[in-house]
C-alpha positions in Angstrom: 84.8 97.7 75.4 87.3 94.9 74.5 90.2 94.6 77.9 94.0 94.1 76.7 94.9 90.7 75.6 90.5 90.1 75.1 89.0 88.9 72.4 86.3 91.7 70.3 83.5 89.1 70.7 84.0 88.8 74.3 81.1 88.9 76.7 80.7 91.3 79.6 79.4 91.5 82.2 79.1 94.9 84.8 78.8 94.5 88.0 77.9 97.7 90.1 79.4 97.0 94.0 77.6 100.2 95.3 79.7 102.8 97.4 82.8 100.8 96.9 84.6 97.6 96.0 85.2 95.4 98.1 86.6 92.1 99.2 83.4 90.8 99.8 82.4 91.8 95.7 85.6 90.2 94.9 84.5 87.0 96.7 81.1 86.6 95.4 82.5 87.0 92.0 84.9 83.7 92.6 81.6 82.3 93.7 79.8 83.4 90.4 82.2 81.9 88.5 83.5 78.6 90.0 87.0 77.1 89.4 86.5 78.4 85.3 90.7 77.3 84.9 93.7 78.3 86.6 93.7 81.2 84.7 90.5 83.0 86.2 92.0 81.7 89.7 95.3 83.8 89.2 93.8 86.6 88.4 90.8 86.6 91.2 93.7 85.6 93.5 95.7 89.3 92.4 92.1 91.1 92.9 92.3 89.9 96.3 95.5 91.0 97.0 95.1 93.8 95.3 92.0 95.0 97.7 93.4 93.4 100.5 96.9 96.0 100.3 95.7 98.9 98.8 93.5 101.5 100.7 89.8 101.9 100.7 89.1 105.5 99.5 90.6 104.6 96.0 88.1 101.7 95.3 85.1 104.0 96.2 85.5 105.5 92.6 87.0 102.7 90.8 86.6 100.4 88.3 88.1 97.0 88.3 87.8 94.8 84.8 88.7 91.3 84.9 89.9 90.2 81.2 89.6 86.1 81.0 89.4 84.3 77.8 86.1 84.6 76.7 84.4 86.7 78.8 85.3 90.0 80.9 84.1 91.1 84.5 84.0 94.7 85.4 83.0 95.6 88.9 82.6 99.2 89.4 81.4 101.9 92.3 81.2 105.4 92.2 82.3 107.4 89.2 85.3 105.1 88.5 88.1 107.4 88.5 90.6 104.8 89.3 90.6 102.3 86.4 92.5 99.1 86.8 92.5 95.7 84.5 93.5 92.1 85.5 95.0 90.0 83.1 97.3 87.7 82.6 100.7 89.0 80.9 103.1 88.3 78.8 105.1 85.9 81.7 102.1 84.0 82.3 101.8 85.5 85.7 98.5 87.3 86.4 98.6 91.6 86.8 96.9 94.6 87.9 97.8 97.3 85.5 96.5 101.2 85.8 94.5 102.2 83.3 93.3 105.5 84.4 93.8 107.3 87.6 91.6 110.1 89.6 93.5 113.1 91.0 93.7 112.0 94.8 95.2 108.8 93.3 97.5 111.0 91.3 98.3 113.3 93.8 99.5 109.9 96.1 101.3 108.6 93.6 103.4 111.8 93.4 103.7 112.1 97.0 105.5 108.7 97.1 107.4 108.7 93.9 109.0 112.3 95.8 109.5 110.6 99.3 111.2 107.3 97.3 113.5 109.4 95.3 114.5 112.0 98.7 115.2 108.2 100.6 116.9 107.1 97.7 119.6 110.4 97.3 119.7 111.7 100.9 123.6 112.3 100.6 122.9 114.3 97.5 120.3 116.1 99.6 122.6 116.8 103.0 125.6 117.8 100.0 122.8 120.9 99.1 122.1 122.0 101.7 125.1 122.1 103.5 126.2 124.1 100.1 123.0 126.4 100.5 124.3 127.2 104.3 127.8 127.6 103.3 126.6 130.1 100.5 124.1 131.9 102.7 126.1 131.9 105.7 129.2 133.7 103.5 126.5 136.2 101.9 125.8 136.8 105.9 129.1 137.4 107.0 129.8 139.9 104.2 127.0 141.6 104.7 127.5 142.1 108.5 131.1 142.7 108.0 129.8 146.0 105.5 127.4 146.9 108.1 130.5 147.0 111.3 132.5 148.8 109.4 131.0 152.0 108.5 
């Protein structure tokens, strides 16, 4: 399987980290492969970052590939639900981009794409509902001022 930005005759090498992936895998992979170029250093310097901020549970099923020049690293645990490639973009500046996500991961993701955008329009939200109690507390006075006088 040939990574963004990787050449078809790449070689690749899997790496199975067991229950999950860790820093630790991240680490002895820098050691596997040395000071290749600065390159390789970017982007095994994002990994750890990366694993470092993110939380555990979603690298128990996940699968990291690391696309370098001529050769591509793909650690992996678990059934790999959560899919990520390092590379090194279009700035020059290495990236971790989503390939493919589980439903947990999804599931978080829209959980905090909600909470950002309620944080983001919080007058917009008060404005609502203060229209929603306006409009239910005039539908309540009607209706109680029907039911005193008969």
């Amino acid at each position: 399987m040939a990574e963004p930005n990787q050449p078809i005759d790449a070689a690749v090498t899997e790496i199975d980290c067991g229950e999950e992936v860790t820093f630790g895998d991240v680490h002895r992979l820098r050691a596997t492969i040395g000071n290749e170029n600065d390159d390789s250093n970017k982007l095994l310097d994002v990994a750890f970052n990366f694993v470092a901020k993110e939380p555990k549970w979603i690298f128990k099923d996940a699968e990291i590939a690391f696309s370098m020049p001529n050769h591509c690293y793909i650690m992996h645990s678990g059934k790999r639900t959560n899919q990520y490639v390092i590379l090194i973009g279009e700035s020059g500046q290495a990236e971790v981009r989503l390939r493919e996500r589980g439903w947990k991961l999804f599931m978080r993701d829209q959980a905090v794409a909600i909470w950002n955008w309620a944080w983001e329009n919080q007058g917009t939200i008060i404005g609502l509902a203060q229209l929603i109690s306006i409009l239910v507390g005039r539908r309540e006075a009607i209706e109680f001022r029907e039911n005193t006088s008969s």
